[in-house]
C-alpha positions as CSV (number, residue, x, y, z in Angstrom):
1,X,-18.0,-12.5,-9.6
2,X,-16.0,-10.5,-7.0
3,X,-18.8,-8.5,-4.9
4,X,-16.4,-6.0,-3.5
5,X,-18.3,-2.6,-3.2
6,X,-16.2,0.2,-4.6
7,X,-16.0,4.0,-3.7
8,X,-15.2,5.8,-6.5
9,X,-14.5,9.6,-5.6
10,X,-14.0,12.1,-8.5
11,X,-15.0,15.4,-9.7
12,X,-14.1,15.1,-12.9
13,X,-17.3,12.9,-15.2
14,X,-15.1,11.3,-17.8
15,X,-13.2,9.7,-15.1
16,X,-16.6,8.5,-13.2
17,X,-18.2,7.4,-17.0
18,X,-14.7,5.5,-17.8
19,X,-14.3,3.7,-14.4
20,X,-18.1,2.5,-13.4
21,X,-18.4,0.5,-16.5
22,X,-14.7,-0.6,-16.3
23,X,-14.6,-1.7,-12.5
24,X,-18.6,-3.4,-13.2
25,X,-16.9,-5.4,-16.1
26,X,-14.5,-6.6,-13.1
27,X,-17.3,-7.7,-11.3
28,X,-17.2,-5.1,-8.8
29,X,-20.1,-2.9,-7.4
30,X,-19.8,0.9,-8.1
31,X,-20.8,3.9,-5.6
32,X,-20.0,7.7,-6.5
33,X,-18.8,10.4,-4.9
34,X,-18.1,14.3,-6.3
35,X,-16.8,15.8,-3.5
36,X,-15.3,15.0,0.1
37,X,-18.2,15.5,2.1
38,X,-19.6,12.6,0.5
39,X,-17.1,10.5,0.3
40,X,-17.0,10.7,4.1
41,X,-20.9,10.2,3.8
42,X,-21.0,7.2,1.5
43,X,-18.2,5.4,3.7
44,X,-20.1,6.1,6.5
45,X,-23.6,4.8,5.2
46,X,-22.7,2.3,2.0
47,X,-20.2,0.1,3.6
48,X,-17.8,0.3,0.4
49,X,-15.1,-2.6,1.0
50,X,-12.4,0.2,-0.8
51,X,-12.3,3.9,-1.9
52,X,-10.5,4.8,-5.2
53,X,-9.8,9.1,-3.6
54,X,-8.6,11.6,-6.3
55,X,-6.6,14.6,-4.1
56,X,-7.9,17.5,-6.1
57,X,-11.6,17.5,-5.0
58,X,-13.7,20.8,-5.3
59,X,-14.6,20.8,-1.5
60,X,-11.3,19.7,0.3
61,X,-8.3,18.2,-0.6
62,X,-8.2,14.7,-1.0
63,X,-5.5,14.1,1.9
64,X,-8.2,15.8,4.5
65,X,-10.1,12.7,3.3
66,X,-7.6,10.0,4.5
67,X,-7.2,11.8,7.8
68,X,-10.9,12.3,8.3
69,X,-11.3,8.5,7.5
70,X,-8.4,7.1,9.2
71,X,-9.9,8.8,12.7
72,X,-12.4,5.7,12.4
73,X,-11.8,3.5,9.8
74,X,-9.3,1.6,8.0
75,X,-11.2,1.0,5.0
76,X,-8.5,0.4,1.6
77,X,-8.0,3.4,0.2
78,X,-6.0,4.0,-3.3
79,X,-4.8,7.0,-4.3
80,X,-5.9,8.2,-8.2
81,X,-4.6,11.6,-9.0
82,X,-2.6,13.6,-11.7
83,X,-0.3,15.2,-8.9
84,X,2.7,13.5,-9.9
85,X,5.1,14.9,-7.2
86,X,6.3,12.8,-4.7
87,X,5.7,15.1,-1.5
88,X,2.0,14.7,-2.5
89,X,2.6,10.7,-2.4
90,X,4.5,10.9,0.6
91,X,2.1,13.2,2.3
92,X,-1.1,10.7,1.1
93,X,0.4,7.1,2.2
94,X,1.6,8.8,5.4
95,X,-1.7,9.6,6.3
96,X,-2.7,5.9,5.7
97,X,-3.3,5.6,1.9
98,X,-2.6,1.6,0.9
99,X,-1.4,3.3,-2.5
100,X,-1.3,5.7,-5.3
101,X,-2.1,5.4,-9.2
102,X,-1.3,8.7,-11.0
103,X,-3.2,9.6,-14.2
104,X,-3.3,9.1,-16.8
105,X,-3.6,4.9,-15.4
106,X,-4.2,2.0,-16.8
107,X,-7.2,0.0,-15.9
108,X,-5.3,-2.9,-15.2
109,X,-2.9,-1.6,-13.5
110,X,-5.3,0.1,-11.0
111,X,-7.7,-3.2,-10.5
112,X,-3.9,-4.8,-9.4
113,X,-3.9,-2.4,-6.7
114,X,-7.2,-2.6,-5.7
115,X,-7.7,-6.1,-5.7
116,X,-4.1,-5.9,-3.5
117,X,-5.3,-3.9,-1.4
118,X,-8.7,-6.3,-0.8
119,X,-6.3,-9.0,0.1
120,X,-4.2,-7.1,2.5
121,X,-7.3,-5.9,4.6
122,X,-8.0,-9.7,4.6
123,X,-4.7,-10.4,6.4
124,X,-4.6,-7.9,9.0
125,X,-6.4,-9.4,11.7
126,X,-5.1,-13.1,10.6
127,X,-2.9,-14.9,12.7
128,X,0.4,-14.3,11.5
129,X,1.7,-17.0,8.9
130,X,5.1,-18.4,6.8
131,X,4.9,-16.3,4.1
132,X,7.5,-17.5,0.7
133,X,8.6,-14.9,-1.4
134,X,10.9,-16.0,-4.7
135,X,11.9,-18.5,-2.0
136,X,12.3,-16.8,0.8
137,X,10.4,-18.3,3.9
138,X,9.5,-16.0,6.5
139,X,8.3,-17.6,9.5
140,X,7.3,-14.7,12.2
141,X,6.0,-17.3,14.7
142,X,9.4,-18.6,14.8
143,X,10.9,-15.5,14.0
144,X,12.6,-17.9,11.5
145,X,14.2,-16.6,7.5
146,X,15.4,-19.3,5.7
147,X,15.8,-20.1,2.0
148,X,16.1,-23.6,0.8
149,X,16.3,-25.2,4.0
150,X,19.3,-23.0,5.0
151,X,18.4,-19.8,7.9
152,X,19.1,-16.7,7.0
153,X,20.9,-15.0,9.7
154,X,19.6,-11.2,10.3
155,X,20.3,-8.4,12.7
156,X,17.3,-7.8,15.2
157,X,16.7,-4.4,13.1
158,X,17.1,-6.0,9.9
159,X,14.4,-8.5,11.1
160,X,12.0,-6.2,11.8
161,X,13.0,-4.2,8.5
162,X,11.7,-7.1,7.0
163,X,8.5,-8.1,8.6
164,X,7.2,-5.1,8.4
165,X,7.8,-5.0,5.1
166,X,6.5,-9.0,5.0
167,X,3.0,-7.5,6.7
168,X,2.6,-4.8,3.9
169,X,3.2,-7.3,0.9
170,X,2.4,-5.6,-2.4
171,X,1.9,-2.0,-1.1
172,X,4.2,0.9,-0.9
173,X,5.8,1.2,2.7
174,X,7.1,5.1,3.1
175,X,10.6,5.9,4.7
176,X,9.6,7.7,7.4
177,X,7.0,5.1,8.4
178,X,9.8,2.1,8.2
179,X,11.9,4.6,10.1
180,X,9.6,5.7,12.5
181,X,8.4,2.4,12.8
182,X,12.0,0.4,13.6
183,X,14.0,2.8,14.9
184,X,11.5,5.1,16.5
185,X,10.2,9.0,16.0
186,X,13.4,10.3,16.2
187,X,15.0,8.5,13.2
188,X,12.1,9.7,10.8
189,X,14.4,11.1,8.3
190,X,17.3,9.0,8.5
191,X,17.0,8.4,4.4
192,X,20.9,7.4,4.4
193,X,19.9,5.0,7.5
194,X,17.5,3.1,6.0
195,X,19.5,2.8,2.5
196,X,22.3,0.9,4.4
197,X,19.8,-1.2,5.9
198,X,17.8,-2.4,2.7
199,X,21.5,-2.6,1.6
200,X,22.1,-4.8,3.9
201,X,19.1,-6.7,3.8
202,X,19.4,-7.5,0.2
203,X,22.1,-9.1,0.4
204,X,21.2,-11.6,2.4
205,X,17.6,-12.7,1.4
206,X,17.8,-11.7,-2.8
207,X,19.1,-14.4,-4.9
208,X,21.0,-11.2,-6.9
209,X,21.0,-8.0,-5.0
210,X,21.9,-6.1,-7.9
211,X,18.4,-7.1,-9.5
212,X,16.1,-7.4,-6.4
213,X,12.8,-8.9,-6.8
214,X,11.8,-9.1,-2.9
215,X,12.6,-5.6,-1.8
216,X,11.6,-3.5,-4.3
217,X,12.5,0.4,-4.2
218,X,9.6,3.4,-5.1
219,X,11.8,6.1,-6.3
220,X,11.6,8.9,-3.7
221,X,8.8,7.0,-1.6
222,X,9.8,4.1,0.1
223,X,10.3,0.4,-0.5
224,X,7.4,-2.5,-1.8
225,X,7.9,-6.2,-0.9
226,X,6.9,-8.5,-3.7
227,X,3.3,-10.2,-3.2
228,X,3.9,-13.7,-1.6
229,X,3.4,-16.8,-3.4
């Protein structure tokens, strides 16, 4: 049984009745929250290991939340919210979501992000590793790509393009934070930029860069890299 400790915080009780029993059948632990006051109470004195955070929440919005919690925690937090457009995803990973589920959601969808979103909290103070990906070896020790035995060359940027994206395995990466990230502040909404790059990128580490399966786009968000094997 996993014992992860879940936050769940929604106003709305059909989604609370629908997701305690749903996430206990998973073998996670269940706290509740109504409101955004406490939310940021329950982090602070339940220890959850992950908050599910709808946006719409009668107090605040839910994006005060992830800024609030983000001042002194970096607790995995999943988005779970009807707002379907993407400045509101944008906005919400920006601040330092891991991800977003809109309604209506599938349960099993939604435990595949939280249960990604465990893992990656797991790696982030690891010592950095190879990590394989439809076999592609990455090697950030070495600062080594290869694939089948043969290096991949890359540019310095296109390198860094991809380790980034490596690090955040199975979790939405937004443009401006790959932007801002590699290129620096200045290149935050370079969107044509950052196209020619994954462009560029593809075609060197996907087996067929017409059908990518390392570098996958989010329409209007950003880019996902494939979990590792």
């Amino acid at each position: 049984m996993n014992q992860s400790r879940i936050l769940v915080v929604d106003d709305e009780p059909q989604i609370q009745r629908f997701l305690k029993p749903s996430l206990s059948a998973a073998g996670y632990e269940v706290v509740e929250a109504a409101t955004g006051a406490e939310a940021l109470k329950a982090v602070a004195t339940q220890a959850p290991d992950l908050v599910i955070l709808d946006l719409g929440l009668p107090d605040m919005d839910g994006k005060e939340v992830i800024a609030s919690l983000r001042g002194w925690s970096d607790i995995p937090i999943v988005i779970l919210s009807a707002r379907d457009r993407e400045s509101e995803k944008i906005a919400a990973l920006d601040l330092g979501a891991d991800d977003y589920v809109e309604k209506p959601f599938g349960i099993g969808e939604l435990t595949a992000r939280i249960r990604t979103a465990l893992r990656h909290r797991g790696r982030r103070d690891a010592i950095p590793t190879i990590t394989e990906i439809d076999g592609l070896m990455i090697d950030p020790v070495k600062r080594l790509v290869s694939r089948a035995g043969e290096t991949v060359h890359l540019t310095p940027k296109e390198y860094d393009l991809l380790l980034l994206l490596a690090r955040h395995a199975g979790r939405v990466v937004t443009h401006r934070t790959l932007l801002t990230t590699v290129w620096g502040p200045a290149h935050g909404d370079d969107l044509h930029y950052l196209r020619v790059f994954i462009g560029q990128l593809r075609q060197k580490i996907e087996r067929d860069p017409t059908q990518p399966r390392i570098v996958r786009t989010e329409p209007g968000v950003g880019y996902r890299m494939a979990e590792p094997e």
